[in-house]
C-alpha positions as CSV (number, residue, x, y, z in Angstrom):
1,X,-15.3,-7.5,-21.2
2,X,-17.4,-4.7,-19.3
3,X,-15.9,-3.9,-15.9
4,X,-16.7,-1.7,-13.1
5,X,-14.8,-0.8,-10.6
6,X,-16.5,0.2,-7.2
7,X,-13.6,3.0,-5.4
8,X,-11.0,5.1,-6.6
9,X,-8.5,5.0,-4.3
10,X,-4.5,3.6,-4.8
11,X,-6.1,0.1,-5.7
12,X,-9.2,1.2,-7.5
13,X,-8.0,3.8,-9.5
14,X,-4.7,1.5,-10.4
15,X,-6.9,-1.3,-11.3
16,X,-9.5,0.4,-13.7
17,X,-6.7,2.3,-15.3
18,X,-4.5,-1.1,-15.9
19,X,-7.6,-3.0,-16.9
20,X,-8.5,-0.4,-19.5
21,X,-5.2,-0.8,-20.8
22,X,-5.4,-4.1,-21.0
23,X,-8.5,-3.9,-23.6
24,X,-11.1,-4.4,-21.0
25,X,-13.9,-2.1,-20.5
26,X,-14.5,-0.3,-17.7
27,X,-16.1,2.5,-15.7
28,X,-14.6,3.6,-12.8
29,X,-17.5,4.9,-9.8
30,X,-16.4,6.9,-6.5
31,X,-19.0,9.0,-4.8
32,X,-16.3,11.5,-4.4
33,X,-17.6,14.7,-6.7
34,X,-14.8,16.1,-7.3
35,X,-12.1,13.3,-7.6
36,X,-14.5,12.0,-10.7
37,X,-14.2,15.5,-12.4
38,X,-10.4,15.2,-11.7
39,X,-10.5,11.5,-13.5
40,X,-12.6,12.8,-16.7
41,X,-10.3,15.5,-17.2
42,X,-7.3,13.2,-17.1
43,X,-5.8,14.1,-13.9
44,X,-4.7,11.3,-11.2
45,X,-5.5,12.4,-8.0
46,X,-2.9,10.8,-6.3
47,X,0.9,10.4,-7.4
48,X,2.0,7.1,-8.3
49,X,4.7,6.9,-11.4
50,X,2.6,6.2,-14.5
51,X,-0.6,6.2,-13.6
52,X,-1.8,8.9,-15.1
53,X,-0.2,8.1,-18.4
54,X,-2.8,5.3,-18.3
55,X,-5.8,7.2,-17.8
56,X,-5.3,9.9,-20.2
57,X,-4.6,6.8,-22.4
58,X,-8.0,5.2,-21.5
59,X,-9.7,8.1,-21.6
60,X,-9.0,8.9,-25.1
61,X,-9.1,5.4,-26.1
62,X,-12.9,5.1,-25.0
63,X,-12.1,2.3,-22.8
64,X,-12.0,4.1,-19.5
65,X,-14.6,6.5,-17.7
66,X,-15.6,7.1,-14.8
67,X,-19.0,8.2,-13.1
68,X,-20.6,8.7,-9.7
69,X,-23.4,6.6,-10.3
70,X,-22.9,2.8,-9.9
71,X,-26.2,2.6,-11.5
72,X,-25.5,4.0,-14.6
73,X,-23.0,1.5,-15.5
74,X,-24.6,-1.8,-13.9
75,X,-27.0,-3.3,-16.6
76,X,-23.9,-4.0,-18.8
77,X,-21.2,-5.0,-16.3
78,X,-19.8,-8.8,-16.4
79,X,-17.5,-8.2,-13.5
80,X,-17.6,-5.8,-10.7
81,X,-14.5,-5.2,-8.4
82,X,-15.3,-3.6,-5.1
83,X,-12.3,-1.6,-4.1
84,X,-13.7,0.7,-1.5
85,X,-11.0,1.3,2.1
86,X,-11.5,-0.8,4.9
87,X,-10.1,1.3,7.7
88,X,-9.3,0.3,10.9
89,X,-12.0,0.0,13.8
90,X,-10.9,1.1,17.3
91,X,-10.1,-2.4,18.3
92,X,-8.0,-2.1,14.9
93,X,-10.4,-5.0,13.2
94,X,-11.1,-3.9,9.2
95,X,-14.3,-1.6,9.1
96,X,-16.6,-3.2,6.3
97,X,-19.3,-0.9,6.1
98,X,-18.4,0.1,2.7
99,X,-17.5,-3.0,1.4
100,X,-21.5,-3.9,2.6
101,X,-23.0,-0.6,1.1
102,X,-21.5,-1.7,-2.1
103,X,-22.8,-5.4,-2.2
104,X,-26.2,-4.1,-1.0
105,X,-26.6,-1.5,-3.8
106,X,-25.6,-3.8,-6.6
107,X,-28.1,-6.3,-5.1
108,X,-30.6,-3.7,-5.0
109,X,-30.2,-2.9,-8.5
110,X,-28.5,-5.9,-10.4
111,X,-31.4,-7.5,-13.5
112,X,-28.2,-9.8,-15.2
113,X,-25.8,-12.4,-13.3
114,X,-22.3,-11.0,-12.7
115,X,-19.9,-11.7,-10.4
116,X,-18.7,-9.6,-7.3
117,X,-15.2,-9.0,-6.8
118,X,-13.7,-7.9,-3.8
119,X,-10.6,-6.2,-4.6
120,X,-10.1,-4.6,-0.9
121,X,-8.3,-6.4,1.7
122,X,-11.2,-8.2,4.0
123,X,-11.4,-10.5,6.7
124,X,-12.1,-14.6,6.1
125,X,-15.5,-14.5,5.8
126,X,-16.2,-11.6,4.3
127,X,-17.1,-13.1,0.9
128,X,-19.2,-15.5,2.6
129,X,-21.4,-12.4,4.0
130,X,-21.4,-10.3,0.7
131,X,-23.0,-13.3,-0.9
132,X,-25.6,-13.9,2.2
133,X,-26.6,-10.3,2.5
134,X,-26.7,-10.0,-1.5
135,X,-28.6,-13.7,-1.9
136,X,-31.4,-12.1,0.8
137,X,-31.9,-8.9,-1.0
138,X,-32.4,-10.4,-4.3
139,X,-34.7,-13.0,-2.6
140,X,-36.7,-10.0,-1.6
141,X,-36.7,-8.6,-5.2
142,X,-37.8,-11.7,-6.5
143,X,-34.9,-12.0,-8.8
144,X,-33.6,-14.9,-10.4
145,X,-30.4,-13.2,-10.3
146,X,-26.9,-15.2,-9.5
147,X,-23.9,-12.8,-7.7
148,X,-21.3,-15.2,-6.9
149,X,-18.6,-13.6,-4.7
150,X,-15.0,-13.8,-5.8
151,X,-11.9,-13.0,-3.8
152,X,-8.5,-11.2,-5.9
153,X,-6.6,-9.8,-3.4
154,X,-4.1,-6.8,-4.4
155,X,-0.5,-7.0,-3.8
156,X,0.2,-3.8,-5.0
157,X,3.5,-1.7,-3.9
158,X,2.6,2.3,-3.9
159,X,5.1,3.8,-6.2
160,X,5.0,0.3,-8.3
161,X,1.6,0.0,-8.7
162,X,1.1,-0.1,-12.1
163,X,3.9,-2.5,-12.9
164,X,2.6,-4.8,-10.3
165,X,-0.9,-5.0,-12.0
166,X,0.5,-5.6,-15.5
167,X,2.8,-7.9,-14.9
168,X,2.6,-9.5,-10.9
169,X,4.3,-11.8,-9.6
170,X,1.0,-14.0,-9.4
171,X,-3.0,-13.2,-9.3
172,X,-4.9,-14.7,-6.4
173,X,-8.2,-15.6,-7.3
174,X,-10.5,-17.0,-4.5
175,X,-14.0,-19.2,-6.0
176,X,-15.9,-21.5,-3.9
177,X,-18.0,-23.6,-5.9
178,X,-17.2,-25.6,-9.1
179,X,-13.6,-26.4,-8.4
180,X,-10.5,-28.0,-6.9
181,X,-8.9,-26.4,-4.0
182,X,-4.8,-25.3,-5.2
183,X,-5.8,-25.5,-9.0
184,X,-4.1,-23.1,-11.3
185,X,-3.6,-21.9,-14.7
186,X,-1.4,-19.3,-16.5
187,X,1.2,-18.5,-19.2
188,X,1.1,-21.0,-22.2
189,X,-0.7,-24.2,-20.6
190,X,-3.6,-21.2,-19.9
191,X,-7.2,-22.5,-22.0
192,X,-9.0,-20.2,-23.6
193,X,-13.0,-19.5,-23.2
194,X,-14.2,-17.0,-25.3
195,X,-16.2,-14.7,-23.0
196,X,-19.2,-15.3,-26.1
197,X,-19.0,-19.3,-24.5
198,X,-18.9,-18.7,-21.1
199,X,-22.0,-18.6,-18.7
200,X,-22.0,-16.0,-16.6
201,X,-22.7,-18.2,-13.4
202,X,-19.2,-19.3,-14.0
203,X,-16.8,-17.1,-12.2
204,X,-13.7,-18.9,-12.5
205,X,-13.9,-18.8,-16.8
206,X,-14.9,-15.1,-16.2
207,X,-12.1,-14.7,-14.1
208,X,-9.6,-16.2,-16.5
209,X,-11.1,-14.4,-19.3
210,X,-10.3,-11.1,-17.5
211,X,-6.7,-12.0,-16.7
212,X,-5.9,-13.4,-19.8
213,X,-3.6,-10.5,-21.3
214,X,-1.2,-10.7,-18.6
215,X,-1.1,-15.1,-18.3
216,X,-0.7,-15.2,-21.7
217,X,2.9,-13.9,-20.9
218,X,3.3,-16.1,-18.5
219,X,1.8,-15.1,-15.1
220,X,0.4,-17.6,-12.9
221,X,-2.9,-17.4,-12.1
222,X,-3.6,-19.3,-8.9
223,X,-7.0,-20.7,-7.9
224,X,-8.1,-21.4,-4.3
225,X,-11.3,-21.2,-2.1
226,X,-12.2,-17.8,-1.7
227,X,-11.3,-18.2,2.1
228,X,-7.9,-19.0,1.4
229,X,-7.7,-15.8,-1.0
230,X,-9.0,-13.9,1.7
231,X,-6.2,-14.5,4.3
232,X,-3.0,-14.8,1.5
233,X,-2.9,-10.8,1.9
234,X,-2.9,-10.6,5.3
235,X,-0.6,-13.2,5.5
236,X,1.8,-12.0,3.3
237,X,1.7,-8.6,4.5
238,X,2.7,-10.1,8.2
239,X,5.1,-11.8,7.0
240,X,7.0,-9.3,5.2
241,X,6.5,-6.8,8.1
242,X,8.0,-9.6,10.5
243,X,11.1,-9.9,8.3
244,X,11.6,-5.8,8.8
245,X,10.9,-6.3,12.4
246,X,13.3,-9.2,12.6
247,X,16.4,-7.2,11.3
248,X,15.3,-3.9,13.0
249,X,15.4,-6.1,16.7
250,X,18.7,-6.5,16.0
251,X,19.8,-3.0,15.6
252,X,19.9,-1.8,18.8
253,X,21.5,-5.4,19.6
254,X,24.1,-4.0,16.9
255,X,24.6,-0.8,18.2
256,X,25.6,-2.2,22.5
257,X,28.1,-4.3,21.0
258,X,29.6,-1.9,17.8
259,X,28.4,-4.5,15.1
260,X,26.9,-3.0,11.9
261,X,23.2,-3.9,11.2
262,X,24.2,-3.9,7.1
263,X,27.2,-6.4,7.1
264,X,24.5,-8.3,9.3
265,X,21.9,-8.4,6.7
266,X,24.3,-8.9,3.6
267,X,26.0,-11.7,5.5
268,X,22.0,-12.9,6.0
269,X,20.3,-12.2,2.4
270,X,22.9,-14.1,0.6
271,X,21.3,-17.2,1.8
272,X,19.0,-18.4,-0.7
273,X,16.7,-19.6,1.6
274,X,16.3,-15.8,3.4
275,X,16.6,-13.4,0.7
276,X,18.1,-9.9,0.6
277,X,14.7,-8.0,0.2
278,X,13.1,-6.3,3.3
279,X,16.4,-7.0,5.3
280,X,17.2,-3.1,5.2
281,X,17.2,-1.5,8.5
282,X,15.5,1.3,9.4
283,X,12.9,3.3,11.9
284,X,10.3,0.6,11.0
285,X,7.4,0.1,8.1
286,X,4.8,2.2,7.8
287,X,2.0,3.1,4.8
288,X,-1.6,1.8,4.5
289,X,-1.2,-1.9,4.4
290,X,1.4,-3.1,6.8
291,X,0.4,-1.5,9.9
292,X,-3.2,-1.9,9.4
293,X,-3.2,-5.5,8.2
294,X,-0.9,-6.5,10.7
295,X,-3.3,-5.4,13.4
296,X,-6.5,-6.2,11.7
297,X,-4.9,-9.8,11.5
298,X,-4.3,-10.0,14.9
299,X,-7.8,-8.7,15.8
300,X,-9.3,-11.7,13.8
301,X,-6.7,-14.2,15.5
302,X,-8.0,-12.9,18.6
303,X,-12.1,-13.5,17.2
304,X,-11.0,-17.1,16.8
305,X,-9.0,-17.5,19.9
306,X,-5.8,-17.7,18.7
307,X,-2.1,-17.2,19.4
308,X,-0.4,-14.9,17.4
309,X,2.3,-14.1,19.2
310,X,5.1,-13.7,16.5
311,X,2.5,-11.2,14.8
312,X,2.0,-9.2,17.8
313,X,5.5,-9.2,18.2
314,X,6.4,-7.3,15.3
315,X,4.3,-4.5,15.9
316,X,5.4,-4.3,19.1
317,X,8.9,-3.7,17.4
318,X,8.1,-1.9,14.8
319,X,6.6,0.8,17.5
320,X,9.4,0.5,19.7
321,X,11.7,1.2,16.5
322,X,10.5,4.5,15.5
323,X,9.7,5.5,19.2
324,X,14.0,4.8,19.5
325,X,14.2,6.6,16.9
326,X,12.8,9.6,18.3
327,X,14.3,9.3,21.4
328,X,17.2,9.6,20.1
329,X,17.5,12.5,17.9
330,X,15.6,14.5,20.9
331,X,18.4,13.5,23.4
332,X,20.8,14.7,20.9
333,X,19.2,18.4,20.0
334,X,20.1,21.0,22.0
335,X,17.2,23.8,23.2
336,X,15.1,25.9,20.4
337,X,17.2,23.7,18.1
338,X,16.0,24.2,14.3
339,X,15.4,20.7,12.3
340,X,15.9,19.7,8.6
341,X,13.3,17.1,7.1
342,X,14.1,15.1,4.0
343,X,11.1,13.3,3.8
344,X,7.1,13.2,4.7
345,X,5.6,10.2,2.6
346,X,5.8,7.1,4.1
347,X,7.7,5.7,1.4
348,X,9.7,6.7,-1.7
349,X,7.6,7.4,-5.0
350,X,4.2,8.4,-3.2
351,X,2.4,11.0,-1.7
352,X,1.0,8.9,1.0
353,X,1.1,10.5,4.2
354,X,-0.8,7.0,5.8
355,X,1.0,5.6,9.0
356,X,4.0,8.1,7.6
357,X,6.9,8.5,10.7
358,X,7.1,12.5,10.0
359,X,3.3,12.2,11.1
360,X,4.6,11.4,14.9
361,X,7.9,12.7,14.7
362,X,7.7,16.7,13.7
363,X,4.7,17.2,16.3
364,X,6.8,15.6,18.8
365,X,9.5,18.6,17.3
366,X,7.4,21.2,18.0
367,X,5.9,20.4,21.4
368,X,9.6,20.4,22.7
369,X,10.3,23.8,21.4
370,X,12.1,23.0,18.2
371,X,11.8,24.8,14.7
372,X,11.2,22.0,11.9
373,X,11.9,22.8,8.2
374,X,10.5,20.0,6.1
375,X,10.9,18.9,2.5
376,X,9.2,16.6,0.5
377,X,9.2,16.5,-3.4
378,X,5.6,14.7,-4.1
379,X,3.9,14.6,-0.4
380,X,4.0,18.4,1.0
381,X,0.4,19.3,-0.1
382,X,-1.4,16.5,1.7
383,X,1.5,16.8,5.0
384,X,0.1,20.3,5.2
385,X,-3.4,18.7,5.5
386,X,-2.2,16.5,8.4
387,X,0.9,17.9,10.2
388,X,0.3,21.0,13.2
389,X,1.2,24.7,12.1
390,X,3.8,25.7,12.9
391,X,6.0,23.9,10.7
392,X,7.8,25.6,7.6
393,X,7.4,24.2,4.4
394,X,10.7,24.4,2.1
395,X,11.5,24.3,-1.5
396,X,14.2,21.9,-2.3
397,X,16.1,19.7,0.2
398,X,19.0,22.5,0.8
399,X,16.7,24.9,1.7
400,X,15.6,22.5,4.6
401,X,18.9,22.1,5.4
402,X,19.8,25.9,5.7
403,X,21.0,26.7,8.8
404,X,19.9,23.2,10.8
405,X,21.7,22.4,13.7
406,X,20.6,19.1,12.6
407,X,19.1,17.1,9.6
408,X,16.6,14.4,10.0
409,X,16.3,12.0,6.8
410,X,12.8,10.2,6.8
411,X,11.9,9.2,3.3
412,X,14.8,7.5,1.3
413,X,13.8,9.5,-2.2
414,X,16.6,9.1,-4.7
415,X,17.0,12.9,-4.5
416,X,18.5,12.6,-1.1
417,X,20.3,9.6,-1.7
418,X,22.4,11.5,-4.3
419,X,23.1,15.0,-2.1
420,X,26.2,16.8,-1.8
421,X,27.4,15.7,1.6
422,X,30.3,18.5,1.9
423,X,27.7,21.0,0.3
424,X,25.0,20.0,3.3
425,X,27.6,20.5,5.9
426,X,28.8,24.0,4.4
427,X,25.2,25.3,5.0
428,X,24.2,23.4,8.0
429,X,24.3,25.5,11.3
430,X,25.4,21.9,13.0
431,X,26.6,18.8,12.3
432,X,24.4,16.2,13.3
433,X,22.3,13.7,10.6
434,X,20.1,10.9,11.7
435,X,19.4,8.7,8.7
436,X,16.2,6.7,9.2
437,X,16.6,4.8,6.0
438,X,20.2,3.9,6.3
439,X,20.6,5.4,3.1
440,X,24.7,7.3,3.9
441,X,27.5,5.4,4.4
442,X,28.7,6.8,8.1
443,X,32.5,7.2,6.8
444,X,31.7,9.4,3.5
445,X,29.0,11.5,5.9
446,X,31.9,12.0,8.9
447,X,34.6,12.9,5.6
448,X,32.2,15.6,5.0
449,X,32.6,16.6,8.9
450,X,29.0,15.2,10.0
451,X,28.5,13.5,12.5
452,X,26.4,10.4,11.8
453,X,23.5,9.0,13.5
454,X,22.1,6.0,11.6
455,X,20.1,3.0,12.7
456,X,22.1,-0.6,13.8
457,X,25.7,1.4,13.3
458,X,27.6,2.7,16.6
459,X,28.5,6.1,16.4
């Protein structure tokens, strides 16, 4: 099957790669210059584990390439994935201009029927407006040209990325049309339709034929109306950032009456019907998805007059979190004190400095006349991009830590997780370590003679 995939970014880039390994066909398009030279070369302009294993892979394989022209690629494309960003607007609802460009130039240009994916997180009803806008330009054209509209959201983990593509947990796919609402199909009751048999009007067999690699081990593909599709991402995102907010409202709860936020949550996650996962306290979620679908979420709630008020809630919490946070390490800090960083990317295993809590914290450092020191091992070169001068840039975690009178942890990368506690304190100026991740256990870091400042545990 010829793909294209419209956007280069974490999903894009992940998506063309995996589907090229999968035995699919596809050109990748970004209008980004120099990122496309990057890709033909081989070389993953982001960091995510594996990745760029893939493309090199792809590249050699003849499966993958990439180009700047959309154009170029169109006449034989089947399927065509629109994974361009949809930032936030002022009032924090999703920006779709470039989800719009995209369905305007393939309308503009399509002479074959194919079906339009959108791969980016969107709004209900966004599909619905792809396929207006798209139906009036062709009308225009005079073509006899069908572009059905398809929802598949991602549900994509940065620093799992490519796992989660391969083999998901499930694949959304949102068709309106010929089909039963809540219909699925996956793993060994999956029916095959060669892609030589199936008309190209019909998106659902396309669909299937695309995904049929990964059902054929067993992944459920789940059909729905595209509407549905639309909100399962937003809705799952909310509800996963509610469950952090949840356990993170009880921490300061934990710390007024000397109960420990971690016995808390084990005593919690054992119950089947709760879970352990996204029960780990800390100063609050961050990255490119949470905080922006949470809000955009709310901002369509509000377009339909609705009451959201457990949504609002935790973002409410999840600000108030890292603002505690703060608060607290600059109560501790003496004058002209000099901070360690572990930590810049949002999360673990990415170089994503997006909603990232060093972004607010080490300007808030400096403006109070502190020295920072900050250490990342993937996300330094784009920080630099982001974060005030001023700020020194070190070369492993201990050479943060050198001479700190205190060491702020931000990132839980396994490199920090495994650190020589005694050897920190030997070379630390003082003694004080906030863990924002919960990652130390407070009696091994005050064994080591450091005084430990963690989220949810009384000093």
């Amino acid at each position: 099957m010829r793909i294209a995939v419209i956007g280069t970014g974490y999903v894009g880039l992940v998506s063309a790669a995996c589907f090229a390994e999968l035995g699919h066909h596809v050109t990748g398009v970004d209008i980004d210059e120099a990122k496309i030279a990057m890709l033909k070369e081989g070389k993953s302009p982001i960091y995510e584990p594996g990745l760029e294993e893939l493309i090199t892979r792809g590249l050699k394989s003849g499966l993958l390439q990439f180009t700047t022209d959309l154009k170029e690629c169109l006449p034989e494309v089947h399927i065509l994935f629109s994974a361009v960003a949809t930032p936030p607007n002022a009032d924090h609802s999703a920006d779709l201009r470039a989800v719009f460009t995209v369905a305007r130039t393939v309308a503009e240009h399509a002479d074959h029927d194919l079906v339009f994916v959108n791969k980016s997180t969107v709004p209900v009803g966004t599909g619905k407006k792809c396929e207006e806008l798209m139906a009036e330009i062709l009308k225009k054209r005079d073509m006899n040209v069908s572009i059905p509209v398809v929802s598949n959201p991602e549900f994509l983990r940065e620093g799992m990325a490519v796992g989660d593509t391969l083999m998901p947990d499930r694949i959304v796919v949102g068709v309106n049309g010929k089909m039963d609402s809540g219909q699925w199909t996956g793993g060994k009751d999956a029916v095959h339709s060669p892609l030589s048999t199936v008309h190209s009007l019909d998106a659902r067999a396309l669909m299937e034929e695309l995904y049929r690699p990964i059902t054929r081990v067993g992944k459920p593909l789940l059909f729905m109306s595209r509407e549905s599709a639309e909100i399962v991402k937003y809705a799952s995102n909310a509800f996963l950032a509610t469950k952090i907010s949840f356990i993170n409202m009880l921490t300061e709860f934990c710390e007024k009456t000397r109960a420990n936020i971690r016995d808390i949550a084990r005593g919690m996650g054992l119950d089947d019907r709760i879970g352990p996962r996204f029960l780990h306290a800390g100063i609050g979620y961050g990255g490119s998805c949470f905080p922006k679908d949470v809000k955009a979420l709310l901002a369509t709630a509000k377009e339909h007059g609705l009451d959201f008020s457990i949504v609002e809630a935790t973002d409410r919490i999840n600000a108030r979190q890292r603002h505690r946070f703060f608060e607290k390490i600059l109560k501790t800090l003496k004058p002209n004190s000099t901070v360690g960083i572990w930590g810049l990317a949002f999360k673990p295993k990415t170089d994503d400095m997006r909603e990232a809590p060093s972004l607010d914290l080490l300007p808030v450092l400096l403006k109070n006349g502190h020295c920072v020191k900050a250490y990342d091992p993937f996300a330094m070169e784009n920080a630099k991009k982001l974060l005030p001068a001023g700020i020194s840039f070190a070369q492993s975690p201990m050479d943060a830590a050198k001479d700190a009178d205190a060491l702020v942890l931000l990132t839980e990368w396994d490199l920090f997780r495994g650190a020589d506690l005694r050897e920190l304190k030997a070379i630390m100026k003082g003694i004080d370590l906030f863990d924002g991740r919960n990652v130390y256990e407070p009696s091994e870091v005050r064994e080591a003679g450091l005084r430990y400042h963690g989220i949810g545990v009384a000093l």
